[in-house]
N, CA, C and O of each residue as an XYZ file, in Angstrom:
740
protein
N    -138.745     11.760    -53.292
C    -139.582     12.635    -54.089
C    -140.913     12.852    -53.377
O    -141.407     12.032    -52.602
N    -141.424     13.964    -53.689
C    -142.749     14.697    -53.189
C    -143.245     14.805    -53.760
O    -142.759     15.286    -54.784
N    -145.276     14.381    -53.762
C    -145.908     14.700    -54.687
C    -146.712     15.515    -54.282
O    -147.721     15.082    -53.725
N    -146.510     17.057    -54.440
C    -147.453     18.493    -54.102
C    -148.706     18.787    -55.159
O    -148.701     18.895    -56.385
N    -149.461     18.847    -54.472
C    -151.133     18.740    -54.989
C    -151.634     20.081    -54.739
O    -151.892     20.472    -53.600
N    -151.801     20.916    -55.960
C    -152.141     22.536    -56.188
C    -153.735     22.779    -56.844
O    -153.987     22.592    -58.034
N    -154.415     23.082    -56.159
C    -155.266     23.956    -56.505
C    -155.620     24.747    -57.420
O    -155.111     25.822    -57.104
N    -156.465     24.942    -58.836
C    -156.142     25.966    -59.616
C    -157.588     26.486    -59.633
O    -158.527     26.040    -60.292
N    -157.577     27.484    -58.804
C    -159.165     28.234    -58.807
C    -160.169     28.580    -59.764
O    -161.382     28.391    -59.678
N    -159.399     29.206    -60.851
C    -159.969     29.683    -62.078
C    -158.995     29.525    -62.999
O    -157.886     29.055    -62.743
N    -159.520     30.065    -64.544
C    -158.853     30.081    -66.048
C    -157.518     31.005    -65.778
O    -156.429     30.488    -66.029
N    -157.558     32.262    -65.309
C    -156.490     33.034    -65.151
C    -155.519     32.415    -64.846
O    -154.477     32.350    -65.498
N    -155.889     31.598    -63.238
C    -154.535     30.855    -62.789
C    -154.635     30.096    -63.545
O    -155.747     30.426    -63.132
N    -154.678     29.070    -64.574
C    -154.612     27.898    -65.595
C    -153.720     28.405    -66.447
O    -152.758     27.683    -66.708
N    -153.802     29.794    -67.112
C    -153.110     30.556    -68.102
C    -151.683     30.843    -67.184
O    -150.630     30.365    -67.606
N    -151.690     31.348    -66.381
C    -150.646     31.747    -65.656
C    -149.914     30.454    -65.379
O    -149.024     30.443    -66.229
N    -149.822     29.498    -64.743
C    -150.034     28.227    -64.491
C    -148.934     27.701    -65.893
O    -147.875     27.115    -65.669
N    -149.344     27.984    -67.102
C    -149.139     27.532    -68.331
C    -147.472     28.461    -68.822
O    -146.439     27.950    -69.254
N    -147.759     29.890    -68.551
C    -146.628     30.455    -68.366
C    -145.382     30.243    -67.580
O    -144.178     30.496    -67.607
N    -145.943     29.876    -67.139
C    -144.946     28.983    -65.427
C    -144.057     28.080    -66.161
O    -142.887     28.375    -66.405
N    -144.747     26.709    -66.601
C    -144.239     25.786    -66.689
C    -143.356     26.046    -68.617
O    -142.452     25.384    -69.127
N    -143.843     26.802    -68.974
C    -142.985     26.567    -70.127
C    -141.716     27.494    -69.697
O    -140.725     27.435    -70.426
N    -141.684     28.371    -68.526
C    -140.526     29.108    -68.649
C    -139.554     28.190    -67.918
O    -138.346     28.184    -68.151
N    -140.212     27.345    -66.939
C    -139.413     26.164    -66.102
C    -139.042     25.303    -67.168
O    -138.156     24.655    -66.610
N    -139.111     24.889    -68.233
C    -138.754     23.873    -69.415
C    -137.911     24.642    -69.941
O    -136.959     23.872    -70.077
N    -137.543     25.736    -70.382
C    -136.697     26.670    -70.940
C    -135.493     26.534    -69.573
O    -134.275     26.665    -69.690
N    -136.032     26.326    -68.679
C    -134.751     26.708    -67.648
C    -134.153     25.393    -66.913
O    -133.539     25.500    -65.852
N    -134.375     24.129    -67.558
C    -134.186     22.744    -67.613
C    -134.558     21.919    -66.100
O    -134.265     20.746    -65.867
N    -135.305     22.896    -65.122
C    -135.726     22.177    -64.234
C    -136.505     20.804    -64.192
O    -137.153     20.568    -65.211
N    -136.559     19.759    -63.081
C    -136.871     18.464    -63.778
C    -138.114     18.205    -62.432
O    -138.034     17.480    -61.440
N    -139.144     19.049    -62.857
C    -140.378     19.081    -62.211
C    -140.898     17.968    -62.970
O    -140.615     17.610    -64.113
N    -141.668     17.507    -62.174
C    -142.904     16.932    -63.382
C    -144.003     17.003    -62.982
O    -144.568     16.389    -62.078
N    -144.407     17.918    -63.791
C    -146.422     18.555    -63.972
C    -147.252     17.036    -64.090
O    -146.838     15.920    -64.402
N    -148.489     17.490    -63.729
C    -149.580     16.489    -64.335
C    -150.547     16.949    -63.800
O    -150.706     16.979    -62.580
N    -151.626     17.531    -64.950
C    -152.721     18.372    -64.652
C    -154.094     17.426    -64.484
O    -154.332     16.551    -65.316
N    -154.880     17.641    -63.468
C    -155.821     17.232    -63.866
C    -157.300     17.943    -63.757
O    -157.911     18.081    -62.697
N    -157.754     18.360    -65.024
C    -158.523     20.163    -65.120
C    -159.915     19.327    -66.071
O    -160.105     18.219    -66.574
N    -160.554     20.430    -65.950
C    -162.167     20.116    -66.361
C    -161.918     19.722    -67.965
O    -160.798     19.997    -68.395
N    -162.582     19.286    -68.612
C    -162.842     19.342    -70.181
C    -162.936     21.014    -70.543
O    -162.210     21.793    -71.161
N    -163.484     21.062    -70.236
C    -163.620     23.357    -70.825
C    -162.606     24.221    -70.267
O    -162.455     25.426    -70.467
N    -161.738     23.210    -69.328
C    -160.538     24.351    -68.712
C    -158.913     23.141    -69.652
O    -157.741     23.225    -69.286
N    -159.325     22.369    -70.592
C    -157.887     21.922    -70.751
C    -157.588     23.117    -72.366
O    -156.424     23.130    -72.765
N    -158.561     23.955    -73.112
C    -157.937     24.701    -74.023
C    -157.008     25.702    -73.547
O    -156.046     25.782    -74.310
N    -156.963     26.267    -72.847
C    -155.551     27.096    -72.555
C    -154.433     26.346    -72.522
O    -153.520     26.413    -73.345
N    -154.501     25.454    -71.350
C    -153.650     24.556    -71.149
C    -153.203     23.561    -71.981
O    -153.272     22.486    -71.385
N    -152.813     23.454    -72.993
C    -153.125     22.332    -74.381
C    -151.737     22.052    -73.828
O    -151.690     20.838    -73.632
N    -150.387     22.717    -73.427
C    -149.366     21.821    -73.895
C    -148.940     21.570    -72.342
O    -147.728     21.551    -72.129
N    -149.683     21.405    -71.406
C    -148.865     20.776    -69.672
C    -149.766     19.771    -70.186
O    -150.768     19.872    -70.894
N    -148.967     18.414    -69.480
C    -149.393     17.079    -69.928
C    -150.655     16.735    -68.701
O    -150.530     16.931    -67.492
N    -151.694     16.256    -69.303
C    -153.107     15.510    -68.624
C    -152.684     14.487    -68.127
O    -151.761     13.808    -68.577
N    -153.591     14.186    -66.730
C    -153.712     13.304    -66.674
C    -155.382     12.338    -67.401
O    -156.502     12.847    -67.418
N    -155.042     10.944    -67.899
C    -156.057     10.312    -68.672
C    -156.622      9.482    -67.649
O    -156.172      9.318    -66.515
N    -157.625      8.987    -68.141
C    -158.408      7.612    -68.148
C    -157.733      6.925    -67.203
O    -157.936      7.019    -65.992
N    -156.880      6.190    -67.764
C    -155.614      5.328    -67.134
C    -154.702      5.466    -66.216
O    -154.396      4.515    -65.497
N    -154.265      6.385    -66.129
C    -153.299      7.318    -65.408
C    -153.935      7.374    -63.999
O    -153.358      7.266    -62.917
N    -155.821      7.651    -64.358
C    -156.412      7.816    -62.999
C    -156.966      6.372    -62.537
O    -157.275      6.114    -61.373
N    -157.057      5.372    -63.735
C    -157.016      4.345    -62.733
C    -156.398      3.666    -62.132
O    -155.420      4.333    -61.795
N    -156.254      1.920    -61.430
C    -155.068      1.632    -60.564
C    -154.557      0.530    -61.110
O    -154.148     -0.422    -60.445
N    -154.549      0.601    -62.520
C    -153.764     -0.431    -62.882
C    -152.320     -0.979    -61.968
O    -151.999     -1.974    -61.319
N    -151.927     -0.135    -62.227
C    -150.263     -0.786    -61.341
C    -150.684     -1.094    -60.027
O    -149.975     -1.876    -59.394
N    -151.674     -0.645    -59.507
C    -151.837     -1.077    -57.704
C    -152.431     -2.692    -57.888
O    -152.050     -3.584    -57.130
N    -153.118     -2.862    -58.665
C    -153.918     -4.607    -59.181
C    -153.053     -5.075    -59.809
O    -152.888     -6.267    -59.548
N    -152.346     -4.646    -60.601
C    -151.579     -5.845    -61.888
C    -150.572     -6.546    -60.509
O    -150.363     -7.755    -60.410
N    -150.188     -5.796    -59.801
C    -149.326     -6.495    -59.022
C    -149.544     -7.178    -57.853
O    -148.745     -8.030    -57.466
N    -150.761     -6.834    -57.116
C    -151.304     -7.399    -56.859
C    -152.072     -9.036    -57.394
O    -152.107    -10.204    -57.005
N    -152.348     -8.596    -57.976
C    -152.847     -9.954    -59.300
C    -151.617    -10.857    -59.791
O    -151.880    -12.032    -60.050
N    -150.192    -10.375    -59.954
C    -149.391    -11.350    -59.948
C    -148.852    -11.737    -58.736
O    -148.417    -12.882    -58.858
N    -148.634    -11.179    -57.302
C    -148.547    -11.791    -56.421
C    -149.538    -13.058    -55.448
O    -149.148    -13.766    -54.518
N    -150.858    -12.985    -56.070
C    -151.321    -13.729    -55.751
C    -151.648    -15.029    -56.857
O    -152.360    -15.981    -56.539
N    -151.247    -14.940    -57.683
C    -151.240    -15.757    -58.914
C    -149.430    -16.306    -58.806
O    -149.480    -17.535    -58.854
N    -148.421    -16.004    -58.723
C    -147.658    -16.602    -57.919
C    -147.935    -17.475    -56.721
O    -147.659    -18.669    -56.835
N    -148.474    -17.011    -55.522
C    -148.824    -17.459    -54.579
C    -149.742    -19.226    -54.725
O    -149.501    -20.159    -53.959
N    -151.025    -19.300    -56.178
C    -151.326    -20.159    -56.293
C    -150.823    -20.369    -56.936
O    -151.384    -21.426    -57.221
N    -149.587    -20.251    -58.023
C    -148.820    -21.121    -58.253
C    -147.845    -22.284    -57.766
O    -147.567    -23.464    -57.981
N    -147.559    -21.365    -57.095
C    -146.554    -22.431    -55.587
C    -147.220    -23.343    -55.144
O    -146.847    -24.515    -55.099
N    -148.452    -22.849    -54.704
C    -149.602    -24.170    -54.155
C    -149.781    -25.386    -54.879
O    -149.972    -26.595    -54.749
N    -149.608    -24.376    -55.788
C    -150.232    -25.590    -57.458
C    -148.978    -26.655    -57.566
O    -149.226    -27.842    -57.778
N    -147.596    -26.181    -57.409
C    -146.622    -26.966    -57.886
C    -146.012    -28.289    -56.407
O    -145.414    -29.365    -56.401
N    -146.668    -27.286    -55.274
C    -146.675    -28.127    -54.325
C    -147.093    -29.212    -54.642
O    -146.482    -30.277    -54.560
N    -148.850    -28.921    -55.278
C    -149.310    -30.413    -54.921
C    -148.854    -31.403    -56.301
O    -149.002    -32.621    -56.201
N    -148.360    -30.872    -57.438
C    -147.819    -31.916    -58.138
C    -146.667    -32.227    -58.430
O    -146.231    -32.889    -59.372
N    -146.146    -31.705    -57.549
C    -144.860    -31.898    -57.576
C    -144.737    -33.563    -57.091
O    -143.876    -34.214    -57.683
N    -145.388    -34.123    -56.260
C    -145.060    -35.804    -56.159
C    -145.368    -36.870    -57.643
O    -144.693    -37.884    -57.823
N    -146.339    -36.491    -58.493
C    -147.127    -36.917    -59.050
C    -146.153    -36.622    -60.582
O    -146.292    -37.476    -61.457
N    -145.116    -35.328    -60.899
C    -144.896    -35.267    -61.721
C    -143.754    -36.157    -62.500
O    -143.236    -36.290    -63.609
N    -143.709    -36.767    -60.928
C    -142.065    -37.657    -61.279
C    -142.563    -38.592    -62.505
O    -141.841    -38.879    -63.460
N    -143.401    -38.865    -62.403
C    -144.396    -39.945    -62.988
C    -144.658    -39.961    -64.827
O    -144.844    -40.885    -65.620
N    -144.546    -38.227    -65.014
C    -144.565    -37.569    -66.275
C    -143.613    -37.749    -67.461
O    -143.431    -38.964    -67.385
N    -143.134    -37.478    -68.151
C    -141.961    -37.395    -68.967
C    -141.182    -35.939    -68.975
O    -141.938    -35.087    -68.510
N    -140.363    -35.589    -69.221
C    -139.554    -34.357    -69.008
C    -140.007    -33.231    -69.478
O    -139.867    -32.138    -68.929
N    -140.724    -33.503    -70.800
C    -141.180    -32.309    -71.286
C    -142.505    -32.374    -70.681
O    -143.088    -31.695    -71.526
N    -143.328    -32.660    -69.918
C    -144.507    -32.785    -69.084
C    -143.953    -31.741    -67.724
O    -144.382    -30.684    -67.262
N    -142.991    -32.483    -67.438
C    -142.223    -32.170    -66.370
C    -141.919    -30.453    -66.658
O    -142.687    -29.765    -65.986
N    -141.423    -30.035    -67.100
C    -141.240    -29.150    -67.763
C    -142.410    -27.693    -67.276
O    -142.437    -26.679    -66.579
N    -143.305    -28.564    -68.289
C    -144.708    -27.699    -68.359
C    -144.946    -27.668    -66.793
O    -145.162    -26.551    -66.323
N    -144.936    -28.785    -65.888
C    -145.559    -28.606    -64.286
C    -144.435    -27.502    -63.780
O    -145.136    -26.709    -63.152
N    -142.887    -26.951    -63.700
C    -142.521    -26.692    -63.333
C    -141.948    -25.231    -63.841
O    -141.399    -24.257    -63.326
N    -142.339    -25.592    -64.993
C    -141.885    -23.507    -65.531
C    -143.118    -22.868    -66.284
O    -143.480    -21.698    -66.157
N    -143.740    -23.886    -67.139
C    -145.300    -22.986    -67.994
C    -146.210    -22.079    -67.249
O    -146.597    -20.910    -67.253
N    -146.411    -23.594    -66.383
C    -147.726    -23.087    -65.406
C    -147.583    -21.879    -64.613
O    -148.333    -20.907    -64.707
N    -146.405    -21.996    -63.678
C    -146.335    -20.673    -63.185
C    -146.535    -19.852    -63.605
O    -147.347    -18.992    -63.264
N    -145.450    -19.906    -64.971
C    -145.019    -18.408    -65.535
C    -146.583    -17.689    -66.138
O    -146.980    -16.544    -65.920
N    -147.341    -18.877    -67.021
C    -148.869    -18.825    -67.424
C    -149.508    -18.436    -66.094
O    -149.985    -17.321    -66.301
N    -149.665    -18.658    -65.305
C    -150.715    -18.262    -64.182
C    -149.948    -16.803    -63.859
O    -150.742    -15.864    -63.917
N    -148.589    -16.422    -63.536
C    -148.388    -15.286    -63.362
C    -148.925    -14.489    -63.937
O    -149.825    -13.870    -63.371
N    -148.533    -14.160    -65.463
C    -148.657    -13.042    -66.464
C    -150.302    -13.095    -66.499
O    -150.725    -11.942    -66.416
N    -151.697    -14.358    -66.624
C    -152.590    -14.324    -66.227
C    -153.181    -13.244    -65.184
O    -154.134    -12.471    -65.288
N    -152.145    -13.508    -64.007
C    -152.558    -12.354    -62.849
C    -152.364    -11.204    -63.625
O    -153.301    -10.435    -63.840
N    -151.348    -11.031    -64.023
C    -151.169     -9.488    -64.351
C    -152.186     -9.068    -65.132
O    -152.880     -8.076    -64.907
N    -152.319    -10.051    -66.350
C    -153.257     -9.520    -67.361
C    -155.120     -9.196    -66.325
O    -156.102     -8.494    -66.566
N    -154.846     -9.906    -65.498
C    -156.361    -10.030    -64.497
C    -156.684     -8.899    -64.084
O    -157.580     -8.135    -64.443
N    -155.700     -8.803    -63.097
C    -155.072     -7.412    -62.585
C    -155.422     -5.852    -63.105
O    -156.111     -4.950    -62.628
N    -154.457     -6.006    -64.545
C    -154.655     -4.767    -64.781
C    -156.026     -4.437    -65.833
O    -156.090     -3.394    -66.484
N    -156.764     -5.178    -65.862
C    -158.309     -5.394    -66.340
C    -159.326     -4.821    -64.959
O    -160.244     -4.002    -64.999
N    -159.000     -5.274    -64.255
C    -159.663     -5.006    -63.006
C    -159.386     -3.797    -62.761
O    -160.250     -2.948    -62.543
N    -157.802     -3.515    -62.769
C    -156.916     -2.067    -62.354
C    -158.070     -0.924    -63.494
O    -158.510      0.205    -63.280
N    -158.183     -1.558    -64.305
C    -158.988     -0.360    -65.029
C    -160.306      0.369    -64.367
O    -160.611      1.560    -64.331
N    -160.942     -0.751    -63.880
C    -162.562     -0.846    -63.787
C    -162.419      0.363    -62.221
O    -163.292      1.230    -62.173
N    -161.361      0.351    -61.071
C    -161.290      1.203    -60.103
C    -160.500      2.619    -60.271
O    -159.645      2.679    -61.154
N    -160.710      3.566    -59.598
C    -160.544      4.726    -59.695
C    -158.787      4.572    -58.588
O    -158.749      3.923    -57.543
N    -158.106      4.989    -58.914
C    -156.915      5.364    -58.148
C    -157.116      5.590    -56.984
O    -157.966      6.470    -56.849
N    -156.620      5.096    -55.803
C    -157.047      6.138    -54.503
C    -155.925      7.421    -54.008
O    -155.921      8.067    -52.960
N    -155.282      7.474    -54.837
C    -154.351      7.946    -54.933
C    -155.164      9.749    -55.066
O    -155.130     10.684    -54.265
N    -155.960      9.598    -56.705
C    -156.317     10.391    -56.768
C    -158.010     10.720    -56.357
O    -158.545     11.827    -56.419
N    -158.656      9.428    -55.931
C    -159.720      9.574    -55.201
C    -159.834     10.449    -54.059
O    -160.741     11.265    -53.895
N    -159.017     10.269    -53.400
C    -158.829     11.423    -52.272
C    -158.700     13.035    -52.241
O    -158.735     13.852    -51.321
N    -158.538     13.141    -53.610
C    -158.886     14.496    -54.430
C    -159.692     15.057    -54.846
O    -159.884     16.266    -54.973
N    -160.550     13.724    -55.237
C    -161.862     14.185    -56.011
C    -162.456     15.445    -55.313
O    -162.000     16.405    -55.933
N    -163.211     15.855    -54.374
C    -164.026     16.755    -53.461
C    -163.206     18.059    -53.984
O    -163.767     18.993    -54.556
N    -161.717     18.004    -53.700
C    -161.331     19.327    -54.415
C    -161.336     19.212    -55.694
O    -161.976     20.234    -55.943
N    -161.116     18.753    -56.707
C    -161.471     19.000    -58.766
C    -163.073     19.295    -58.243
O    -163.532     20.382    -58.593
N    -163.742     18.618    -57.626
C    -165.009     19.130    -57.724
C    -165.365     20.811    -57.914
O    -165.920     21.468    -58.794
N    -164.849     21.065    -56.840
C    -165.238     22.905    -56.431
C    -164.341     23.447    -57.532
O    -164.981     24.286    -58.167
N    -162.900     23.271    -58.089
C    -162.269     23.704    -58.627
C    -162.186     23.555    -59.992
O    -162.772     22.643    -60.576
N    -161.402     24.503    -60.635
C    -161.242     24.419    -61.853
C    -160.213     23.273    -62.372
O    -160.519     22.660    -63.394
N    -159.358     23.057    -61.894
C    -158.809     21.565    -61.974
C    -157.512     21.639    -60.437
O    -157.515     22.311    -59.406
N    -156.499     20.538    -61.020
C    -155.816     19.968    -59.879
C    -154.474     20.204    -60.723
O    -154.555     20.483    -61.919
N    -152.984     20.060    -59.942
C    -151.905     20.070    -60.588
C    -150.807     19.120    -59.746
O    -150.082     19.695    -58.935
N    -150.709     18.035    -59.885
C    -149.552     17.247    -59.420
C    -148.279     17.362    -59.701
O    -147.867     16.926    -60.776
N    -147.212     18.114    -58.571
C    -146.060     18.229    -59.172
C    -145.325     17.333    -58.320
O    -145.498     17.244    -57.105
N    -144.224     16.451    -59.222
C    -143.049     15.813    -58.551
C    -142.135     16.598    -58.637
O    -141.618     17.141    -59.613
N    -141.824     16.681    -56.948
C    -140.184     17.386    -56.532
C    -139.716     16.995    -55.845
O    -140.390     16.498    -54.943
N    -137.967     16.913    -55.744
C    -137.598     16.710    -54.396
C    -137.988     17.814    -53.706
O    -138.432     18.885    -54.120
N    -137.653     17.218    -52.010
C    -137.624     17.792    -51.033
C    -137.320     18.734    -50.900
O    -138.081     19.587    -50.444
N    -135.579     19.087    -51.376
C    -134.953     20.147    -51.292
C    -135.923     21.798    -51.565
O    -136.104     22.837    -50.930
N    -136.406     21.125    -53.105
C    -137.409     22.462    -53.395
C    -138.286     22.734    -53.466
O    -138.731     23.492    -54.328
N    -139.203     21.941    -52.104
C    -140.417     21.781    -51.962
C    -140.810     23.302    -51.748
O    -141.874     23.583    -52.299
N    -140.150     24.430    -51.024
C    -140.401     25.523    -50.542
C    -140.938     26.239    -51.535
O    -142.071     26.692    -51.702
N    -139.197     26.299    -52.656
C    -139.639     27.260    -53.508
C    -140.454     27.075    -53.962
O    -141.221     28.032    -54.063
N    -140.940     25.604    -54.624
C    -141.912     25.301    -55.706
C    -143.675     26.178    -54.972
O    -144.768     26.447    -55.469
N    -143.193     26.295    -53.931
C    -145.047     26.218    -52.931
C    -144.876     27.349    -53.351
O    -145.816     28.005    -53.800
N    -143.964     27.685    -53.307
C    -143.622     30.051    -53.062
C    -143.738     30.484    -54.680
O    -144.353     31.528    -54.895
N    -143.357     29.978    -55.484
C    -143.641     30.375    -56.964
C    -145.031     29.854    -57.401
O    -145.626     30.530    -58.241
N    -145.584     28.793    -56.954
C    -147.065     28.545    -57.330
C    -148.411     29.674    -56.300
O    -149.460     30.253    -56.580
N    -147.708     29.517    -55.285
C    -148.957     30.907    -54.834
C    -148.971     32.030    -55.373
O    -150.000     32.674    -55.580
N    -147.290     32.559    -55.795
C    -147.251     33.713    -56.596
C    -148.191     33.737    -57.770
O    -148.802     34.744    -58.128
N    -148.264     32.565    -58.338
C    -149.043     32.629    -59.649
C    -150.897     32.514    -59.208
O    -151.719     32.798    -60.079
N    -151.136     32.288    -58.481
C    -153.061     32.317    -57.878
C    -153.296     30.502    -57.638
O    -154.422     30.011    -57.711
N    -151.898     29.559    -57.316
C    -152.930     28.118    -57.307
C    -152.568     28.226    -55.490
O    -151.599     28.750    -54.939
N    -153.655     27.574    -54.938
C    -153.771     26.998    -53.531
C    -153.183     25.550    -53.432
O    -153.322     24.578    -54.174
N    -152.269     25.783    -51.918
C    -151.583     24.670    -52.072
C    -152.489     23.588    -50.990
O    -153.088     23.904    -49.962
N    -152.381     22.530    -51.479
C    -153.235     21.667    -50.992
C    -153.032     20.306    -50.124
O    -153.708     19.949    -49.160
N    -152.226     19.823    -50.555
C    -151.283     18.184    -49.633
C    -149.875     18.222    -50.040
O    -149.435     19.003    -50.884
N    -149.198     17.362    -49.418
C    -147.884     16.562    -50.290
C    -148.175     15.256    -50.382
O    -149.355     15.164    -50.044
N    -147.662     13.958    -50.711
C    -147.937     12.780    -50.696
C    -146.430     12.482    -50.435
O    -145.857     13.284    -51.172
N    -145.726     11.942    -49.948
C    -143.949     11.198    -49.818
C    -144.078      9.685    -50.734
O    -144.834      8.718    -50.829
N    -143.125     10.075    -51.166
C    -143.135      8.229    -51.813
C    -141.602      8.017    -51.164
O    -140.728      8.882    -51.115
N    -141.510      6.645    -50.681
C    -140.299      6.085    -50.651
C    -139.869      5.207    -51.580
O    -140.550      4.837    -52.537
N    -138.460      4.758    -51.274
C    -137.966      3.876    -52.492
C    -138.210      3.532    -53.316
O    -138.445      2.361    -53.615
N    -138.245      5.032    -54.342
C    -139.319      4.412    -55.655
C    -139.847      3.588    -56.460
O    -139.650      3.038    -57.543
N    -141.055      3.706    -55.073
C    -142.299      2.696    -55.511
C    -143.204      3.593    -56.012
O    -143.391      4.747    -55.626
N    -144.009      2.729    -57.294
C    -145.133      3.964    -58.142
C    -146.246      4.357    -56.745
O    -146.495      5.557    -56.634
N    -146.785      3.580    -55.894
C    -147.388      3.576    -54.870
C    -147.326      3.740    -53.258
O    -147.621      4.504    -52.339
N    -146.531      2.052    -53.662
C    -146.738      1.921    -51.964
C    -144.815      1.848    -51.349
O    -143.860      1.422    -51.999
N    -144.812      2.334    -50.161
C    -146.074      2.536    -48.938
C    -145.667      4.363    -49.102
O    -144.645      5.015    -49.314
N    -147.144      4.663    -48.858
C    -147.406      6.042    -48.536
C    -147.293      6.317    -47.494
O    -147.402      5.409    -46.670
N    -147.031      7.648    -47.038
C    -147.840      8.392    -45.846
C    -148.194      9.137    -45.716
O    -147.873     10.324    -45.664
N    -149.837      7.948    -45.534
C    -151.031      9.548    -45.380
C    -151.012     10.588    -44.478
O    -151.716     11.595    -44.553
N    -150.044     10.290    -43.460
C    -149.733     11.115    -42.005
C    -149.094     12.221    -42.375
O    -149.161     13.150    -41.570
N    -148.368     12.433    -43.561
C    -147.333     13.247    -43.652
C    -146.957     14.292    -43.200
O    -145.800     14.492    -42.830
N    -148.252     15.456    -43.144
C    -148.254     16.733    -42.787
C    -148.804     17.164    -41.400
O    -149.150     18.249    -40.932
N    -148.744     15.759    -40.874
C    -149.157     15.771    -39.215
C    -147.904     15.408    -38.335
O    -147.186     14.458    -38.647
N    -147.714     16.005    -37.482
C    -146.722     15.567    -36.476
C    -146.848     15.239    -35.283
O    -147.716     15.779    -34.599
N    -146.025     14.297    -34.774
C    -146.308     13.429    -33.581
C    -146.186     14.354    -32.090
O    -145.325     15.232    -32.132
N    -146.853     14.251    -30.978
C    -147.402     14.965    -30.446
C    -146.349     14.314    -29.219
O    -146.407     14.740    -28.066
């Protein structure tokens, strides 16, 4: 899957834009929109889905992060009592060998995606400069196959096309490539 990043200059293209996608829902294509447009440019647009708050921050890039390294000191942790626990009773035993982890994991996550809030996506940080000048942004997921048409029916309508992003083996993130639209020399 491809994530194509469109340009929407003005209200006209927003309206047009809006026509687009409800006639593509009528015609069961399995695009998926995600706008991200000024506060005074989302009334036309009321029914293509926003992106929020959340959406733009990186929760999922930290929560998992935050449980891989909260795993990581878990292991450490069980390393070092693991000599000491023989010593315990079973249900002690127990707690050193399944609580703690599992407690320090979900900890990370919960850490994680607390933190994931407080940063901006870089996903869509790298965008910002264009929503700036523009009237908003439009993220569409497509395959490959119809990357063409999709570019060729959105210029028809007034949006400028702007990046792709590639995701592999669907991962919400990683690994990207930022190289994508450059070729090796």
């Amino acid at each position: 899957m491809n994530k194509l990043v469109f340009v929407i200059p003005d209200a006209p293209a927003l309206s047009a834009l809006e026509c687009w996608a409800q006639m593509q829902r009528e015609q069961g294509t399995h695009w998926r929109l995600r706008l991200w447009a000024r506060d005074e440019a989302r009334s036309p647009a009321a029914s293509l889905p926003h992106l929020n708050e959340l959406q733009l921050s990186d929760i999922p890039g930290l929560s998992w992060r935050g449980a891989v390294w909260a795993a990581v000191m878990s292991a450490v942790l069980i390393t070092v009592l693991w000599p000491y626990s023989r010593e315990l009773s079973e249900a002690m035993q127990a707690v050193v060998r399944y609580a703690l982890p599992g407690a320090l994991i979900f900890f990370g996550l919960w850490l994680g995606g607390l933190l994931g809030t407080m940063r901006v996506n870089p996903v869509y940080e790298a965008y910002r400069e264009a929503w700036s000048t523009a009237s908003g942004l439009v993220f569409v997921d497509c395959p490959t196959l119809h990357q063409r048409l999709l570019r060729r029916e959105l210029a028809q309508i007034g949006l400028r096309y702007l990046d792709t992003r590639h995701r592999y083996l669907g991962s919400y993130r990683y690994p990207q490539n930022a190289l994508a639209g450059r070729r090796a020399l």
